[in-house]
N, CA and C atoms as an extended XYZ file, in Angstrom:
180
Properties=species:S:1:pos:R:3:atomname:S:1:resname:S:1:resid:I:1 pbc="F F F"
N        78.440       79.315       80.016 N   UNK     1
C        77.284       79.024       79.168 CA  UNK     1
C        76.544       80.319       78.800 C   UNK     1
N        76.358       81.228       79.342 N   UNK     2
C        75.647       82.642       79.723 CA  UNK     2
C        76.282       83.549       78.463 C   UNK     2
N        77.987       83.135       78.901 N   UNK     3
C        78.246       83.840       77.952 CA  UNK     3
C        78.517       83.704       76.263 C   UNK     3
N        78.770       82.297       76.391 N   UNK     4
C        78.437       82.010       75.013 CA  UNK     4
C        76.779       82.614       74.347 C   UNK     4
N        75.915       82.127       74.864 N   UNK     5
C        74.564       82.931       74.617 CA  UNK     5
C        74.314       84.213       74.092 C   UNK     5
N        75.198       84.992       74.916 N   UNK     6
C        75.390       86.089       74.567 CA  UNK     6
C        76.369       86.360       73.482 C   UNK     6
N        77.290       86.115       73.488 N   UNK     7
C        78.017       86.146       72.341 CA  UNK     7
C        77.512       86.017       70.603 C   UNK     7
N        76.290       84.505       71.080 N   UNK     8
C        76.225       84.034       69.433 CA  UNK     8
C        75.050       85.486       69.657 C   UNK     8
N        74.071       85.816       70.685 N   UNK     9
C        73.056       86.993       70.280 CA  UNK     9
C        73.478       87.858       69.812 C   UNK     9
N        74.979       88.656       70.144 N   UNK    10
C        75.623       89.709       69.727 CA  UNK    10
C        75.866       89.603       68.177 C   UNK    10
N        76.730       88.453       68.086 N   UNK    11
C        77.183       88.185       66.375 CA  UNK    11
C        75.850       88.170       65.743 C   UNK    11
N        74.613       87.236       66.251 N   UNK    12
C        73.772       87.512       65.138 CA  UNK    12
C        72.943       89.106       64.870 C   UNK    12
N        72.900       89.731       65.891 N   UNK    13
C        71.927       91.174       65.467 CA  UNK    13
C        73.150       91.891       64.877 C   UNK    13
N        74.654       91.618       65.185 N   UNK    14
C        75.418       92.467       64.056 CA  UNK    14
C        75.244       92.168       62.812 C   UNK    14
N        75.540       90.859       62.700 N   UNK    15
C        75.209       90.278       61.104 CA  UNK    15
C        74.038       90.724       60.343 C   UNK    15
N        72.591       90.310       61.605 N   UNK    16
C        71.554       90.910       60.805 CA  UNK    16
C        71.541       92.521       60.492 C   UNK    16
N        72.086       93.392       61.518 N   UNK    17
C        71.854       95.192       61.223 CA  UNK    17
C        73.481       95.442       59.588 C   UNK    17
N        74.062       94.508       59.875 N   UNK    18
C        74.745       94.944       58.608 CA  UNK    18
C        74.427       94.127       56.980 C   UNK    18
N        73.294       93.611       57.699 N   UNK    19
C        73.073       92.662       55.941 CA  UNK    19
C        71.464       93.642       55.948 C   UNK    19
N        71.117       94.091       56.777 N   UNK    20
C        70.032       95.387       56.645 CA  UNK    20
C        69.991       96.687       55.443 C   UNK    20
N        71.263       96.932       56.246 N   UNK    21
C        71.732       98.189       55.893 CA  UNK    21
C        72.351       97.972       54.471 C   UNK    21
N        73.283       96.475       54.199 N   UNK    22
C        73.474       96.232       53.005 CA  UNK    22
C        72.912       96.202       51.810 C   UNK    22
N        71.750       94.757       52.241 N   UNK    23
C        70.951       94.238       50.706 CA  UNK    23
C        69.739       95.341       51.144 C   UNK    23
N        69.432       95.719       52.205 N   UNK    24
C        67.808       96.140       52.350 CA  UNK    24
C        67.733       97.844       52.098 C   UNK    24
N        68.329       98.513       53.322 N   UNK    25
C        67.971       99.819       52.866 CA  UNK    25
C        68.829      100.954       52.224 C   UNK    25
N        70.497      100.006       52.430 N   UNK    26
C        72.029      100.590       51.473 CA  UNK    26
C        72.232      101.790       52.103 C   UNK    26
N        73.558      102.660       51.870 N   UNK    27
C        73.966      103.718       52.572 CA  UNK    27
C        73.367      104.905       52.035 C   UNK    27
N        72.691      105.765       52.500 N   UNK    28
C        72.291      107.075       51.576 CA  UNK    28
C        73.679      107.858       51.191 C   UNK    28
N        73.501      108.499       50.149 N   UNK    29
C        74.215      109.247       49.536 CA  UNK    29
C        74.160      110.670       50.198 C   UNK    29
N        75.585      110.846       50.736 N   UNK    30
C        75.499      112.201       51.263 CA  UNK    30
C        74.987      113.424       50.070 C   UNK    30
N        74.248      114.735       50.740 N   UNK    31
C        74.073      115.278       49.951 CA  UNK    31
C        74.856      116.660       49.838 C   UNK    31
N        75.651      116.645       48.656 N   UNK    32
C        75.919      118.067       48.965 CA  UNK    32
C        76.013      119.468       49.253 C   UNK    32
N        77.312      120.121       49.775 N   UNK    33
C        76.480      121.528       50.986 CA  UNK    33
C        75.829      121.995       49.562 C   UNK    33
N        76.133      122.272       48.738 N   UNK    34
C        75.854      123.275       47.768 CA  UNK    34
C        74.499      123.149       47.383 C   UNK    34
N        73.609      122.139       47.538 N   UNK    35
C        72.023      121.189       47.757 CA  UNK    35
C        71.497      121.837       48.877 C   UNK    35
N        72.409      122.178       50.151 N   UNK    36
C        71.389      122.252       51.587 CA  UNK    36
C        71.125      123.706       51.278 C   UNK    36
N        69.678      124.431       51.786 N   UNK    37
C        69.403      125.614       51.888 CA  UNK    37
C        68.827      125.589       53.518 C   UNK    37
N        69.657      126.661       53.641 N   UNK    38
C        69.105      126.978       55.468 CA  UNK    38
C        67.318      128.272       55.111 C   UNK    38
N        66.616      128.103       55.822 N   UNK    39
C        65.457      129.078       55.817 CA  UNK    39
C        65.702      129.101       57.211 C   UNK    39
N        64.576      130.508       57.765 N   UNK    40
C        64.430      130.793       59.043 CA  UNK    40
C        65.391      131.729       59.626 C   UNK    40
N        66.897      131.938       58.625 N   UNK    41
C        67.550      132.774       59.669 CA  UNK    41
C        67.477      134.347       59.891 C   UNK    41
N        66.202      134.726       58.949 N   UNK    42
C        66.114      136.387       59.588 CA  UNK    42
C        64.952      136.680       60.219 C   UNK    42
N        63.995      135.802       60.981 N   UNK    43
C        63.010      136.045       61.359 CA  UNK    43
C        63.078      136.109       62.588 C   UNK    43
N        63.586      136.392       63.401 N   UNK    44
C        64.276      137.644       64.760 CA  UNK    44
C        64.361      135.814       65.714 C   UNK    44
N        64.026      134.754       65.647 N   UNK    45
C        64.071      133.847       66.617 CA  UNK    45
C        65.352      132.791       66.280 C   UNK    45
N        65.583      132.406       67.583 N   UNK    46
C        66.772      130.734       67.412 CA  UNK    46
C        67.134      129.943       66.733 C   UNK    46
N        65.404      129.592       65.900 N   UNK    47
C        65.666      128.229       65.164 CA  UNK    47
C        65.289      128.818       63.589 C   UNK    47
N        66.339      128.104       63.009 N   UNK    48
C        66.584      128.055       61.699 CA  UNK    48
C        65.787      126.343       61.077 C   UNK    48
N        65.501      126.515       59.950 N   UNK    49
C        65.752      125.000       59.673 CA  UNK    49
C        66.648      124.888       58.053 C   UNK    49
N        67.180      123.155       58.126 N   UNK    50
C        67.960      122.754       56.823 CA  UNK    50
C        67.216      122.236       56.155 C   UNK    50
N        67.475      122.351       54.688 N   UNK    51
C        66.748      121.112       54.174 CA  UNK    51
C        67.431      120.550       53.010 C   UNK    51
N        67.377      119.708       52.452 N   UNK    52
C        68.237      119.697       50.985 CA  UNK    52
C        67.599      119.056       49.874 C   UNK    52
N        66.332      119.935       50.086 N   UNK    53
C        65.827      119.944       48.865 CA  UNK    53
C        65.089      118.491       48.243 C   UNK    53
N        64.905      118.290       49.293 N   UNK    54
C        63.793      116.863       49.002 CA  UNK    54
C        63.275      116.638       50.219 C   UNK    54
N        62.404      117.799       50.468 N   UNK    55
C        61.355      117.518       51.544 CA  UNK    55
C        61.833      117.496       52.877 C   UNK    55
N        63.273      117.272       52.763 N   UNK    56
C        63.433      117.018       54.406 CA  UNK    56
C        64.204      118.499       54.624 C   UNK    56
N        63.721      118.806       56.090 N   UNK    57
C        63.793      119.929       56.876 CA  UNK    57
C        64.546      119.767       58.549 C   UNK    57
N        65.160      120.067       58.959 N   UNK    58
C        65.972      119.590       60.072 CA  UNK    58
C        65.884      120.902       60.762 C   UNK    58
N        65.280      121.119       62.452 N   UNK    59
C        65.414      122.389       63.096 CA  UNK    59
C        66.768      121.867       63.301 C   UNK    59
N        67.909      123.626       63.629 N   UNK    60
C        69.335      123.279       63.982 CA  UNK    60
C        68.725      124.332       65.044 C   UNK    60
């Protein structure tokens, strides 16, 4: 019984995270390298950051 329970919980949060990702927030479009600009790498420290050019910035 336990495990049926579990089972239908499993099938439904898959169903729901892939009808999410489907109708709701869709796959982003990778962006290409030739888009990413690295800053940070001559300023004598570790961290660099990425960004590609729409605001987003990623420490590597």
């Amino acid at each position: 019984m336990v495990d049926a329970v579990l089972l239908v919980f499993v099938i439904v949060i898959t169903t729901g995270a892939v009808a999410f990702f489907v109708f709701g927030v869709g796959f982003p479009e990778p962006s290409p390298v030739s888009r990413l600009s690295f800053k940070g790498l001559d300023d004598g420290d570790d961290t660099f950051y990425i960004s590609n050019d729409g605001g987003v910035s990623l420490p590597a």
